[in-house]
N, CA, C and O atoms as a GROMACS GRO file, in nm:
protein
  568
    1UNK      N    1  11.095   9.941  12.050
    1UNK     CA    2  11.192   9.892  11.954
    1UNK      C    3  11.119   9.851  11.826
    1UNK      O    4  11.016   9.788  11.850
    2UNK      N    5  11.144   9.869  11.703
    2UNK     CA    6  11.135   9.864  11.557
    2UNK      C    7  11.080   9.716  11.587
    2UNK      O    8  11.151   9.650  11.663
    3UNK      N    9  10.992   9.668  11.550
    3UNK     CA   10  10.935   9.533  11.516
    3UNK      C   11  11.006   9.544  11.348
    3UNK      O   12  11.033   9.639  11.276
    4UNK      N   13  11.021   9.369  11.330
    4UNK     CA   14  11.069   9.376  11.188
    4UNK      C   15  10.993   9.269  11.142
    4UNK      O   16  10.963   9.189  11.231
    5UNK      N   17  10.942   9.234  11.001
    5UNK     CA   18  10.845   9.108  10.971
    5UNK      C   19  10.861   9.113  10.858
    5UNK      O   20  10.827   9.206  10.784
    6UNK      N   21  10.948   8.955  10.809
    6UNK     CA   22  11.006   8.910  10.691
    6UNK      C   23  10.873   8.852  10.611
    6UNK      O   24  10.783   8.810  10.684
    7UNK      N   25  10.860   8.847  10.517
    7UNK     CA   26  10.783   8.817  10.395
    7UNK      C   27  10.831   8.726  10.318
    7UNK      O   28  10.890   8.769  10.219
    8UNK      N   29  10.822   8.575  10.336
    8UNK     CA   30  10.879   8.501  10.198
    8UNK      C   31  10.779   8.457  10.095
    8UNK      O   32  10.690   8.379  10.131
    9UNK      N   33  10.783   8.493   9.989
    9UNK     CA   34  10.676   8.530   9.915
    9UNK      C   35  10.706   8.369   9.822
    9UNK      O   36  10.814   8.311   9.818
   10UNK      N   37  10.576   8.323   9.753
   10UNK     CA   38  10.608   8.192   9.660
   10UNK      C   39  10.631   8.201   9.537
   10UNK      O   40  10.641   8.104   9.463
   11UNK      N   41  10.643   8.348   9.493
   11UNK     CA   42  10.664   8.397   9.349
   11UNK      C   43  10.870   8.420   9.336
   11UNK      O   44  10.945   8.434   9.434
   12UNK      N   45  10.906   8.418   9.214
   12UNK     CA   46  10.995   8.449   9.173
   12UNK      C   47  11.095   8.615   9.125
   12UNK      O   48  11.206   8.668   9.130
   13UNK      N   49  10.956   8.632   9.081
   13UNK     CA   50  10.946   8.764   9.014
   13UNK      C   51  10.962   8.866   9.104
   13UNK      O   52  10.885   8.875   9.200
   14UNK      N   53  11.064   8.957   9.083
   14UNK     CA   54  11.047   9.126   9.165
   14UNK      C   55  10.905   9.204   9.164
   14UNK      O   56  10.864   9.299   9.231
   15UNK      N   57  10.859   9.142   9.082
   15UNK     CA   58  10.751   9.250   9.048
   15UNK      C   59  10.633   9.200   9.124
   15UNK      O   60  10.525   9.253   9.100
   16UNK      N   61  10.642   9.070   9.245
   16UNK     CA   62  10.522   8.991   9.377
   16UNK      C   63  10.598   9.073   9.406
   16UNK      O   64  10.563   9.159   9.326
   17UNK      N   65  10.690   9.123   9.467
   17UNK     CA   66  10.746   9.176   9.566
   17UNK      C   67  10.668   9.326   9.593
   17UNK      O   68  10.610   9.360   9.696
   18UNK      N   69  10.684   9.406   9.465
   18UNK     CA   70  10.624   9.545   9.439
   18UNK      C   71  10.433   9.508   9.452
   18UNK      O   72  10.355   9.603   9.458
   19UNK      N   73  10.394   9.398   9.455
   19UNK     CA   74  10.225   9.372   9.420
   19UNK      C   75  10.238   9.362   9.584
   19UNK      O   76  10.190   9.451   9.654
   20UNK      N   77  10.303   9.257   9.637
   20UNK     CA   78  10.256   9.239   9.736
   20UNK      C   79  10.294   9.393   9.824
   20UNK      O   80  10.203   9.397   9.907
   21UNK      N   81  10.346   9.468   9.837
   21UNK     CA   82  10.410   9.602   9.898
   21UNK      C   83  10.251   9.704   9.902
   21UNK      O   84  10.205   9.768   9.996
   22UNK      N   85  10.196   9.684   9.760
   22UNK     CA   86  10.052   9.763   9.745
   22UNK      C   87   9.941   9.675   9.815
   22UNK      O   88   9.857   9.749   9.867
   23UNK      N   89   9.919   9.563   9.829
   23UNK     CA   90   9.884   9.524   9.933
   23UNK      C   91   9.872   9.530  10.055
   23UNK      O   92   9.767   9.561  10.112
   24UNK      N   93   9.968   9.502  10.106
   24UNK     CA   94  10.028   9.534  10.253
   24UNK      C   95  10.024   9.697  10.264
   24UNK      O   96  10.026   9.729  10.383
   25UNK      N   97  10.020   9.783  10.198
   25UNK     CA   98  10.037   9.925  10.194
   25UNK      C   99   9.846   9.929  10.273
   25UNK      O  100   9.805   9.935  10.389
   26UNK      N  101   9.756   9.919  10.101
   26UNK     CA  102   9.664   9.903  10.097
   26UNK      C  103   9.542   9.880  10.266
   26UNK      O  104   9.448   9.947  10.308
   27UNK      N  105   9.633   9.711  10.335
   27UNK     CA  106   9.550   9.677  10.430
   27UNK      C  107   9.588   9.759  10.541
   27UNK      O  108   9.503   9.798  10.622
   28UNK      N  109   9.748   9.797  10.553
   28UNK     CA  110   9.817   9.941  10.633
   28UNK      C  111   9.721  10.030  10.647
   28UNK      O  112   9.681  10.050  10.762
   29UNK      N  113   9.671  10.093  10.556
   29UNK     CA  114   9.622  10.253  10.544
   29UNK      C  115   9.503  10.211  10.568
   29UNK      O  116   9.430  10.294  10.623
   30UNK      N  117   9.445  10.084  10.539
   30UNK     CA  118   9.240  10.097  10.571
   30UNK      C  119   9.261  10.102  10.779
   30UNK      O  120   9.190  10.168  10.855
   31UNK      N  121   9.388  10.005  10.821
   31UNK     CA  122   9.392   9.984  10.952
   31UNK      C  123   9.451  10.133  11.013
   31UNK      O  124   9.521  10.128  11.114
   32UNK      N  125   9.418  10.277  10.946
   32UNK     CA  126   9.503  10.403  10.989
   32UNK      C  127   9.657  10.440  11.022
   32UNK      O  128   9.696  10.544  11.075
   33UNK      N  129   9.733  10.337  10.980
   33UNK     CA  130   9.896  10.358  10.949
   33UNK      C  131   9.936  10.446  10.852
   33UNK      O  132   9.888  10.458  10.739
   34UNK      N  133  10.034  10.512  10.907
   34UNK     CA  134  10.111  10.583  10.796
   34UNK      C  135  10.239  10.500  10.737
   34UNK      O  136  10.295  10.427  10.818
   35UNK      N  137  10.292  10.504  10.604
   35UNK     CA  138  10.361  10.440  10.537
   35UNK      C  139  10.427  10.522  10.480
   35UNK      O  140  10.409  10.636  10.439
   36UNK      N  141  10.542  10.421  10.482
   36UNK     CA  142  10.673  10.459  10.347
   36UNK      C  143  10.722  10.344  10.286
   36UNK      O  144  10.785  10.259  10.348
   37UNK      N  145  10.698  10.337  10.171
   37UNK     CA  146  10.805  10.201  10.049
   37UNK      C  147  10.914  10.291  10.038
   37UNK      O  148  10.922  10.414  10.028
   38UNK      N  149  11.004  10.187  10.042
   38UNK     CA  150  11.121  10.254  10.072
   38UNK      C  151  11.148  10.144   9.926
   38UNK      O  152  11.122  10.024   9.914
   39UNK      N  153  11.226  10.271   9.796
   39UNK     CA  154  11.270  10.227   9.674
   39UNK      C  155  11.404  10.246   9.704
   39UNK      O  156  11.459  10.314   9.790
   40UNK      N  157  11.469  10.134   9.571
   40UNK     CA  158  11.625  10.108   9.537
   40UNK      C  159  11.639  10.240   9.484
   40UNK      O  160  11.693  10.310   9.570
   41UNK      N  161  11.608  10.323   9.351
   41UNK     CA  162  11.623  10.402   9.305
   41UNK      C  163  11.505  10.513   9.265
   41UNK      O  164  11.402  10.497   9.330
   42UNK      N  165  11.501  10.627   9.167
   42UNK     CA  166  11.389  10.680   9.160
   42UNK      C  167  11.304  10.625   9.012
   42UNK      O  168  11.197  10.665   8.965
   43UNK      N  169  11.388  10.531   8.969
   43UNK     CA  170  11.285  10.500   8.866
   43UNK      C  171  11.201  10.321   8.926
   43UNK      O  172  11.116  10.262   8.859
   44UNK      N  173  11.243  10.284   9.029
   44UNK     CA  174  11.165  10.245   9.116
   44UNK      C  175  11.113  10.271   9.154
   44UNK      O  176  11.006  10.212   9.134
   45UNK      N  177  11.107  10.373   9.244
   45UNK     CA  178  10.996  10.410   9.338
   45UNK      C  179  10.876  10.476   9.235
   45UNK      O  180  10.758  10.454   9.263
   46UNK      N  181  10.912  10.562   9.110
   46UNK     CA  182  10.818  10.554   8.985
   46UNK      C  183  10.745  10.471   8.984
   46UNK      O  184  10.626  10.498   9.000
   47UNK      N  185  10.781  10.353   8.967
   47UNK     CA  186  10.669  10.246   8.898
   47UNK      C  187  10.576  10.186   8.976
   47UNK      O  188  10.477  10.122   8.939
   48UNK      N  189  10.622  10.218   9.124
   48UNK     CA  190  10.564  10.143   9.254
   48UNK      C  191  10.483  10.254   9.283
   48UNK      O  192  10.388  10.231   9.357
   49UNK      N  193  10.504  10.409   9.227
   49UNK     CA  194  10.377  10.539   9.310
   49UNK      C  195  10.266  10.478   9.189
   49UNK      O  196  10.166  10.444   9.251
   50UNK      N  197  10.250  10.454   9.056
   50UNK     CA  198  10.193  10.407   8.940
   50UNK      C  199  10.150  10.290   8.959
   50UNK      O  200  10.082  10.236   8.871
   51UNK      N  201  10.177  10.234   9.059
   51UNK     CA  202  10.102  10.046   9.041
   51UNK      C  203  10.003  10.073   9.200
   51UNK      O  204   9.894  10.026   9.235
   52UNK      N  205  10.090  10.160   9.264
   52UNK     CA  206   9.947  10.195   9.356
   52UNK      C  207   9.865  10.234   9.354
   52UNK      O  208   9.786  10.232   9.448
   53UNK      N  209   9.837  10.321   9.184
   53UNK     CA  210   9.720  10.348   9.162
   53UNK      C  211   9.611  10.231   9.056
   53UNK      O  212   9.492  10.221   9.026
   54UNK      N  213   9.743  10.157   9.028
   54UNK     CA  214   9.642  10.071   8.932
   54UNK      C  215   9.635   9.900   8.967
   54UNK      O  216   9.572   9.813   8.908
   55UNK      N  217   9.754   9.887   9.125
   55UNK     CA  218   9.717   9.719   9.134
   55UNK      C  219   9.594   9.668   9.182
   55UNK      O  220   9.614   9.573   9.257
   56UNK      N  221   9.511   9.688   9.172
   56UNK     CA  222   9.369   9.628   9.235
   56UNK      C  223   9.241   9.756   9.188
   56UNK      O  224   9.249   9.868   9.237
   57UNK      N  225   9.138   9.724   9.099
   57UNK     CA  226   9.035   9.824   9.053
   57UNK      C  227   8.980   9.885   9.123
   57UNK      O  228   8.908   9.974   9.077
   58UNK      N  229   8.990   9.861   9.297
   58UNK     CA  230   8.876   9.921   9.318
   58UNK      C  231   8.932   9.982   9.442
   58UNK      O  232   8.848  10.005   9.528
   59UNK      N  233   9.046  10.011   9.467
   59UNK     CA  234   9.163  10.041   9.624
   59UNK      C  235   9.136  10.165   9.509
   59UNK      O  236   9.088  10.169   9.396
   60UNK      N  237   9.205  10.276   9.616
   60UNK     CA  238   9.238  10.390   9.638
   60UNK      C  239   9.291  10.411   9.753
   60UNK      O  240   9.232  10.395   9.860
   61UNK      N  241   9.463  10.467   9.733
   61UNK     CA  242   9.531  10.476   9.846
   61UNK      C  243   9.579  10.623   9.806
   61UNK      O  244   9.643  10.639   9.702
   62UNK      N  245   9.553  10.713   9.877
   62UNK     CA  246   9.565  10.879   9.884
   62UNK      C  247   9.750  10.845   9.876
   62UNK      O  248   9.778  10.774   9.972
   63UNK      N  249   9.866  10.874   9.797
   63UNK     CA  250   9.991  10.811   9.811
   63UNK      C  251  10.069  10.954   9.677
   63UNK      O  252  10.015  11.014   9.583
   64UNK      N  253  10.219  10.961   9.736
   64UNK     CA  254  10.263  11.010   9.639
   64UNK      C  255  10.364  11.026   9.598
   64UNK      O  256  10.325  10.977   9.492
   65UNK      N  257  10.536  11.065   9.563
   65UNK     CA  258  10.680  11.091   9.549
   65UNK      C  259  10.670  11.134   9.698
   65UNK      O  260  10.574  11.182   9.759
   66UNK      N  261  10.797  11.102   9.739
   66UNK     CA  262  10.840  11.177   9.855
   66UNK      C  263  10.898  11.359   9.789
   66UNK      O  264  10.920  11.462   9.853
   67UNK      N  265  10.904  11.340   9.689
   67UNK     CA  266  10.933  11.455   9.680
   67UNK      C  267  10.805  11.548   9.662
   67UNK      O  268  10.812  11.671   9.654
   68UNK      N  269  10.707  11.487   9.658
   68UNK     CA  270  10.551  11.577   9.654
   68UNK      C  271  10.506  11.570   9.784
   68UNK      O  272  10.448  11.657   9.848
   69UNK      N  273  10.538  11.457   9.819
   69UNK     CA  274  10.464  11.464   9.971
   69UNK      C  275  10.540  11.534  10.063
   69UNK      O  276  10.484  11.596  10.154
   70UNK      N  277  10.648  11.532  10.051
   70UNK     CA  278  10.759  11.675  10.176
   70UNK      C  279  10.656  11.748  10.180
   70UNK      O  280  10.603  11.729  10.290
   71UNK      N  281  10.594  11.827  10.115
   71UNK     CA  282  10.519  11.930  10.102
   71UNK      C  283  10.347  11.929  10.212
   71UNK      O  284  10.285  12.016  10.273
   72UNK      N  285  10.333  11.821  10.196
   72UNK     CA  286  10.233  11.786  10.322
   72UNK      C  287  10.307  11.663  10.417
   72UNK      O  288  10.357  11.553  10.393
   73UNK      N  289  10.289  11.725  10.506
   73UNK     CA  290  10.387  11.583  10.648
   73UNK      C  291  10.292  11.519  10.637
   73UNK      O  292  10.304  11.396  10.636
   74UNK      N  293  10.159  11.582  10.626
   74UNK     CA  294  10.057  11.482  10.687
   74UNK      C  295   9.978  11.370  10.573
   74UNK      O  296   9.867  11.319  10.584
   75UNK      N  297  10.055  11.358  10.491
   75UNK     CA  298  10.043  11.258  10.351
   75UNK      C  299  10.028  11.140  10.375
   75UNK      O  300  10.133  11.121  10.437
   76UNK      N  301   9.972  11.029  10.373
   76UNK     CA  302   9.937  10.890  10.457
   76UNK      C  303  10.048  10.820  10.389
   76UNK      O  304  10.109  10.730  10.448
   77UNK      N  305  10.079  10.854  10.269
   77UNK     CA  306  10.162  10.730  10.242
   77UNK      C  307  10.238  10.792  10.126
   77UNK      O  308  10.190  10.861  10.037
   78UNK      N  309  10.416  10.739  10.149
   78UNK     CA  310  10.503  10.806  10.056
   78UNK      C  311  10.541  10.708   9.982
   78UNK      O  312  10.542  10.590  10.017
   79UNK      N  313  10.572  10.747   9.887
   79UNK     CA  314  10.731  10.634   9.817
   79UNK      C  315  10.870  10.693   9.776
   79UNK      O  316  10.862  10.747   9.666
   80UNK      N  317  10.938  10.697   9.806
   80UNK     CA  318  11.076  10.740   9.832
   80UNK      C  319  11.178  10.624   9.807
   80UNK      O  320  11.160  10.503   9.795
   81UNK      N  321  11.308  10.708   9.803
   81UNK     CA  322  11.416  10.631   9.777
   81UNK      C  323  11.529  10.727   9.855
   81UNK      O  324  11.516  10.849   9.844
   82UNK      N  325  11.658  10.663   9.946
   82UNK     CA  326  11.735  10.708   9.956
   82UNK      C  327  11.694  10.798  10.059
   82UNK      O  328  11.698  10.742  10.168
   83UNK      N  329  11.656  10.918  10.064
   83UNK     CA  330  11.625  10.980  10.218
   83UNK      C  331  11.498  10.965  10.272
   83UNK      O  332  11.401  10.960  10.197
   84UNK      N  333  11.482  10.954  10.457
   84UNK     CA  334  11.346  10.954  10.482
   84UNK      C  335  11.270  11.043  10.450
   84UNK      O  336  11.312  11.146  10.396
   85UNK      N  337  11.081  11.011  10.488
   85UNK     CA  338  11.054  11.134  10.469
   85UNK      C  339  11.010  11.221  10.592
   85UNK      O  340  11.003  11.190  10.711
   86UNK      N  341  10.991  11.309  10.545
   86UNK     CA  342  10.951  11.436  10.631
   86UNK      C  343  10.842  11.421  10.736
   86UNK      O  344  10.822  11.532  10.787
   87UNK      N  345  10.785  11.352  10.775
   87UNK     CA  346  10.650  11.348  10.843
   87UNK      C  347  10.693  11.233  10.884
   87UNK      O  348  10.762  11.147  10.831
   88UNK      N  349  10.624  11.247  11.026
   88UNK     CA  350  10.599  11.077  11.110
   88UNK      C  351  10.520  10.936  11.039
   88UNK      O  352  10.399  10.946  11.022
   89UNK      N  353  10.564  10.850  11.012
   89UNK     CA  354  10.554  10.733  10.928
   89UNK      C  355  10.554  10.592  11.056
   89UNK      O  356  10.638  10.563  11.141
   90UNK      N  357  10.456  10.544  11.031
   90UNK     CA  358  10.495  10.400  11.137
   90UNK      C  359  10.505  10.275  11.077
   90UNK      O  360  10.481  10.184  11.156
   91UNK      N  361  10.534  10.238  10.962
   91UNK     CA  362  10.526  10.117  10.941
   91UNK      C  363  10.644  10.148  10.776
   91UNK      O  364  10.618  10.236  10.694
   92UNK      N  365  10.741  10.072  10.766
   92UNK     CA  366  10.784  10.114  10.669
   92UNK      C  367  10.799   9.974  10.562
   92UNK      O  368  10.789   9.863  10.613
   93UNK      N  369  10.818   9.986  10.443
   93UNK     CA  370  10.799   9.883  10.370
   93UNK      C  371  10.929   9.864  10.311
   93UNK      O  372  10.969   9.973  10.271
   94UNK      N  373  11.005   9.780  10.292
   94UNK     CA  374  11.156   9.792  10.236
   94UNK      C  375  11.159   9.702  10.095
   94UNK      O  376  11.178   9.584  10.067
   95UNK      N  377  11.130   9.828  10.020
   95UNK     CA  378  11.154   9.736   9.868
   95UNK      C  379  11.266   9.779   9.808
   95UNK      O  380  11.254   9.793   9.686
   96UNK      N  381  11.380   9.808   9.857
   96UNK     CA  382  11.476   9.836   9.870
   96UNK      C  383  11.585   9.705   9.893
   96UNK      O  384  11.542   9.614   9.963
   97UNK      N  385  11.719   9.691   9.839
   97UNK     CA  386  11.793   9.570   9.839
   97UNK      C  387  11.842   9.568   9.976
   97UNK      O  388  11.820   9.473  10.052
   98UNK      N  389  11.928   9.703  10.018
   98UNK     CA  390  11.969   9.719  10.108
   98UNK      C  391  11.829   9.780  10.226
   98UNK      O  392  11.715   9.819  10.201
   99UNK      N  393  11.924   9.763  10.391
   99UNK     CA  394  11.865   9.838  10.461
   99UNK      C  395  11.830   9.955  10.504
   99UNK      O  396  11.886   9.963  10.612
  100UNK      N  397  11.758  10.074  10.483
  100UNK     CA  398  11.824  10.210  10.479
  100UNK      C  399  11.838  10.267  10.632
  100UNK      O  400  11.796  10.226  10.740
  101UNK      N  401  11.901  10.358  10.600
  101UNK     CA  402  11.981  10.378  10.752
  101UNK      C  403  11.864  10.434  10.885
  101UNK      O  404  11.860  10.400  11.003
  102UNK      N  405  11.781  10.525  10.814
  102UNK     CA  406  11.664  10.536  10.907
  102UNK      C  407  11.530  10.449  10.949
  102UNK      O  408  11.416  10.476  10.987
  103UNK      N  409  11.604  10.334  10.922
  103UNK     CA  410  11.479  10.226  10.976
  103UNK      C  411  11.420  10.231  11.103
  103UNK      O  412  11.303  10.193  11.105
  104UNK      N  413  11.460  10.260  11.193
  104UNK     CA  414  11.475  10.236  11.301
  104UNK      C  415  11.348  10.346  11.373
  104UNK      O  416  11.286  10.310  11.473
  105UNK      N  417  11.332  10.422  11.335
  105UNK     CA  418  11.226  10.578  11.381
  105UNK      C  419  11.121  10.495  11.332
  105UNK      O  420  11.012  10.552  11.328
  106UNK      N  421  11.123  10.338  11.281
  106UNK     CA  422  10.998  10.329  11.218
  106UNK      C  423  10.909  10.204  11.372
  106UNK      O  424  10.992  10.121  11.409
  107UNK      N  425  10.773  10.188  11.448
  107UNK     CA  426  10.709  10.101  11.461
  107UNK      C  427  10.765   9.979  11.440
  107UNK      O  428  10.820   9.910  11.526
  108UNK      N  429  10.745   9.946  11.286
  108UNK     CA  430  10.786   9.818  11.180
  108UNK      C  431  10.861   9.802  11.067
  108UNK      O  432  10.894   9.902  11.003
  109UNK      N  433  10.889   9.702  11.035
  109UNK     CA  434  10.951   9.737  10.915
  109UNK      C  435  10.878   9.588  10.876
  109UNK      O  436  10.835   9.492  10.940
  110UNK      N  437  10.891   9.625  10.738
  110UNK     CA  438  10.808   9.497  10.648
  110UNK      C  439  10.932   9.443  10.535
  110UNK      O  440  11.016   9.524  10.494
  111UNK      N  441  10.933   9.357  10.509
  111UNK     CA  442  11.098   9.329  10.419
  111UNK      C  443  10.987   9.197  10.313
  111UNK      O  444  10.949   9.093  10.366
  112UNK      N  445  10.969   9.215  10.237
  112UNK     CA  446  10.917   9.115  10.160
  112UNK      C  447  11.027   9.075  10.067
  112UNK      O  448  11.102   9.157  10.013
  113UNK      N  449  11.033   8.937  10.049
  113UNK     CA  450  11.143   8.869   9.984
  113UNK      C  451  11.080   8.782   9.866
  113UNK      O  452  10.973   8.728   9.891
  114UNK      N  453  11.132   8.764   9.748
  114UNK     CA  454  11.076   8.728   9.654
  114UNK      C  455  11.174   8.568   9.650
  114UNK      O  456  11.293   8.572   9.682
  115UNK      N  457  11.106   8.437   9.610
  115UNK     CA  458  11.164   8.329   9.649
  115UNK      C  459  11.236   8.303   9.516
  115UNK      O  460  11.193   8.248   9.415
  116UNK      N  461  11.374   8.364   9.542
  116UNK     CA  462  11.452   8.344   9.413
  116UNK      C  463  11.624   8.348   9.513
  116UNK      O  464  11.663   8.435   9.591
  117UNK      N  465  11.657   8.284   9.490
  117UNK     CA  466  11.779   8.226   9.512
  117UNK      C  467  11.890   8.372   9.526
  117UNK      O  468  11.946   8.397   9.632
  118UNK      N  469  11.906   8.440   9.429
  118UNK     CA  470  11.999   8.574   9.467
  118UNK      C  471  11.918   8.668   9.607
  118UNK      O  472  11.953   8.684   9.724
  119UNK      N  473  11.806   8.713   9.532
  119UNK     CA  474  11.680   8.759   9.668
  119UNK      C  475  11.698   8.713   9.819
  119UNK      O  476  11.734   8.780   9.916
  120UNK      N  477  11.659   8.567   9.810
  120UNK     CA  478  11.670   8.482   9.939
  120UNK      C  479  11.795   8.532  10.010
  120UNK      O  480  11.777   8.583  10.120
  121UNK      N  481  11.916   8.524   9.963
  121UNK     CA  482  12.042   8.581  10.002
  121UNK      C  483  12.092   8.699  10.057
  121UNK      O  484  12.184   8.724  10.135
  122UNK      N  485  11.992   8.779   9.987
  122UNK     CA  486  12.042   8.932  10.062
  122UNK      C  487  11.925   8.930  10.169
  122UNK      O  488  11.940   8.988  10.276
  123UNK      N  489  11.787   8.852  10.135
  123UNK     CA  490  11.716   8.877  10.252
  123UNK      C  491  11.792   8.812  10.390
  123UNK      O  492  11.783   8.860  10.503
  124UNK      N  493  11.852   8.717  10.361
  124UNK     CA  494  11.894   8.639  10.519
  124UNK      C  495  12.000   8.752  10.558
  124UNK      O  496  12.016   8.766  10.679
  125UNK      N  497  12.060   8.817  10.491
  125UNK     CA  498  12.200   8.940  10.498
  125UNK      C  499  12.113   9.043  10.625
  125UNK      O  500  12.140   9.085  10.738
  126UNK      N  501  11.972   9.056  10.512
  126UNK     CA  502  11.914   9.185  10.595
  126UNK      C  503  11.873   9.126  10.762
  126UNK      O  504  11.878   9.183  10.871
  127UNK      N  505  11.839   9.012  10.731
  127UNK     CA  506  11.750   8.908  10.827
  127UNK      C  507  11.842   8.920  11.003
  127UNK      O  508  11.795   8.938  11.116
  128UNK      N  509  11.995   8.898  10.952
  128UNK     CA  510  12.101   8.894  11.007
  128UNK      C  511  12.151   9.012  11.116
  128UNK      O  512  12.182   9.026  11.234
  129UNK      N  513  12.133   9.099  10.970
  129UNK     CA  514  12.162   9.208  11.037
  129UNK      C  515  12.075   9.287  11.140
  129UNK      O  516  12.132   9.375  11.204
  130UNK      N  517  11.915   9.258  11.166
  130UNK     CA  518  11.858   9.283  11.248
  130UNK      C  519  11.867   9.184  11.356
  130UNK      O  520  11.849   9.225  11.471
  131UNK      N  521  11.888   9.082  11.339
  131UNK     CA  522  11.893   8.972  11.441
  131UNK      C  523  12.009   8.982  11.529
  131UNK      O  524  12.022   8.947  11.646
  132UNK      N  525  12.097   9.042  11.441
  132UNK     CA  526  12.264   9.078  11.551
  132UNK      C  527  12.246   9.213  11.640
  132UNK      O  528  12.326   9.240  11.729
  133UNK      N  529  12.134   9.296  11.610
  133UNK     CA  530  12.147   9.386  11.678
  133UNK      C  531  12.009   9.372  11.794
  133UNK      O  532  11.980   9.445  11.888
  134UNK      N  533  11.960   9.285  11.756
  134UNK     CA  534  11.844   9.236  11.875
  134UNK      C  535  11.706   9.293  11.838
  134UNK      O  536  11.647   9.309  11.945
  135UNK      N  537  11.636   9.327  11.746
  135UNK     CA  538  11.555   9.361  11.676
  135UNK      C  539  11.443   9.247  11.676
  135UNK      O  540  11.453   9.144  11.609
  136UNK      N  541  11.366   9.268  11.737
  136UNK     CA  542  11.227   9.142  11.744
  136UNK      C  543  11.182   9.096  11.550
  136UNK      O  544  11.161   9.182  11.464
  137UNK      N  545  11.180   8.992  11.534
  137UNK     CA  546  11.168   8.932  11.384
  137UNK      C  547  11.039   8.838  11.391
  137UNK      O  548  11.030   8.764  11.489
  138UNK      N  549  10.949   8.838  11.304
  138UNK     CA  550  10.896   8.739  11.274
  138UNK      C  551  10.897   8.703  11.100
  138UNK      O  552  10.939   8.794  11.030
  139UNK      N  553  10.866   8.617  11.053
  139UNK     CA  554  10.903   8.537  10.911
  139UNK      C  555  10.758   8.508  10.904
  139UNK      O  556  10.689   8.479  11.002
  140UNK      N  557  10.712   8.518  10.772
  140UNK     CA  558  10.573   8.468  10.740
  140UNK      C  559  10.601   8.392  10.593
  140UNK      O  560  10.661   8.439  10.496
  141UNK      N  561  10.564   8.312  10.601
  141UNK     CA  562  10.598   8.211  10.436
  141UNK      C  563  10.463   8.245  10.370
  141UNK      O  564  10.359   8.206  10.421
  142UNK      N  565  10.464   8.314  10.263
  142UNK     CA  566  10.336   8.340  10.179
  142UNK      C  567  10.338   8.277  10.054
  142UNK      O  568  10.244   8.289   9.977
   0.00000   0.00000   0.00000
């Protein structure tokens, strides 16, 4: 069953949310996981394939569009929006508002929440909604 692990982050800003995602991506892929950030839209998931190449000087994470990576399954790490991708993925990252419907094929899911009052709200929504269906949760306060 899908492990799920909430993220309450001490920043305000959407944009800990997207830092911390390249992070967690980052320590993912050195530990041999495959990944997916799962974006709201495609000019999201844009800015998040672009900050994985430039949040930290000295990472390199082999990463790319889901629409480039369809093309190799065997791509370590996607960013997408809206459909899964093509290749087996175990750990998925939800920077996404909502939950997307193929969560579930994933290991994990990672939900990082940015500590802002509208945020907090849809995270307890998402929080909920795994908790009603019996989904193992843990919460980490960062």
């Amino acid at each position: 069953m899908t492990r799920v692990d909430f993220y309450l982050l001490s920043q305000q800003e959407l944009s800990a949310r997207d830092q911390f995602a390249c992070r967690l991506t980052e320590k993912a892929f050195r530990l041999g996981h495959r990944i997916f950030l799962h974006s709201n839209d495609p000019g999201h998931a844009k800015s998040l394939d672009e900050l994985l190449w430039t949040f930290r000087d000295r990472s390199f994470i082999p990463h790319g569009l889901a629409a480039e990576a369809d093309q190799d399954p065997d791509f370590p790490v996607v960013v997408g929006t809206g459909e899964p991708p093509q290749g087996n993925y175990d750990l998925l990252i939800n920077c996404a508002e909502e939950i997307p419907d193929f969560f579930s094929r994933f290991e994990r899911v990672a939900e990082p929440v940015v500590n802002e009052d509208s945020a907090k709200a849809r995270g307890r929504d998402r929080y909920r909604f795994y908790r009603d269906r019996g989904y193992p949760l843990e919460m980490h306060n960062l």
